[in-house]
C-alpha positions in Angstrom: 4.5 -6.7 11.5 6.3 -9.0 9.7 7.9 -7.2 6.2 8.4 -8.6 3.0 11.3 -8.0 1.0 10.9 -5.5 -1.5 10.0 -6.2 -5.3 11.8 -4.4 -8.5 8.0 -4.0 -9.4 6.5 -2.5 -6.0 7.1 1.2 -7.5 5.7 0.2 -10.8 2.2 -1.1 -9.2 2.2 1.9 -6.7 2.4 4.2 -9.3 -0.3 1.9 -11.0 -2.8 1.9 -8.1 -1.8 5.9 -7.6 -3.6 6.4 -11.1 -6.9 4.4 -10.7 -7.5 6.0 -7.5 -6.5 9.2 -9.1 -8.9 8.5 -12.0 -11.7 7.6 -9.8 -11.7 10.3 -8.1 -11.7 12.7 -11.1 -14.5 10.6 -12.8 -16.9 11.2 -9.5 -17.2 14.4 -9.1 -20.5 14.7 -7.1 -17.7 13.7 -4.4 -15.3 16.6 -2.8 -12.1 15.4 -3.5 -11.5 16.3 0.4 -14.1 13.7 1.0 -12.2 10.9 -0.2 -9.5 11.0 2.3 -11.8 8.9 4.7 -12.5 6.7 2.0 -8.5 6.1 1.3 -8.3 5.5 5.2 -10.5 2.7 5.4 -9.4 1.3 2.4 -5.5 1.4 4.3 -7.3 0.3 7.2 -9.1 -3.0 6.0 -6.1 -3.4 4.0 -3.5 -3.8 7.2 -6.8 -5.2 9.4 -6.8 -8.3 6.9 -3.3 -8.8 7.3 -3.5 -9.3 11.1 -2.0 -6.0 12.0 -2.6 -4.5 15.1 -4.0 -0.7 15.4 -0.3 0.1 17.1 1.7 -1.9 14.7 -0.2 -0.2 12.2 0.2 3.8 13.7 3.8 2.6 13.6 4.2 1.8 10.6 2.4 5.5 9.2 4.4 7.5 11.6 7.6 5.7 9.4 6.2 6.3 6.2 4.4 9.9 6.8 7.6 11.3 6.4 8.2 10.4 2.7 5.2 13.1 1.7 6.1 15.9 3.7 8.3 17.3 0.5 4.8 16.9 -1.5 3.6 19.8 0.3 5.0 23.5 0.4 5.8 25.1 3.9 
């Protein structure tokens, strides 16, 4: 997978795309919010799909960046 170089902006719109899905989800809540995990997935999927990444460049890539949320979480 070919990587573009990084933006000043990209933590901006991540934050930015971070709250509408946040929002979403908290404005539907006839939906389990465990539910929308599969809905996140495909969205990641098409997403990298589109781009012409392969289902092993793609594993790669979320076994690099899987490793940035483990603080998120208490264990």
């Amino acid at each position: 997978m070919e990587r573009r170089p990084p933006k000043a902006t990209d933590q901006e719109e991540i934050q930015k795309a971070f709250l509408i899905l946040k929002e979403c989800m908290q404005l539907n809540h006839q939906i389990e919010p465990t539910l929308w995990v599969g809905a996140f997935w495909s969205i990641l999927v098409d997403g990298y799909n589109s781009c012409g990444v392969s289902y092993d460049e793609f594993t790669k890539e979320w076994d690099r960046f899987k490793h940035h949320y483990k603080p998120w979480f208490d264990e």
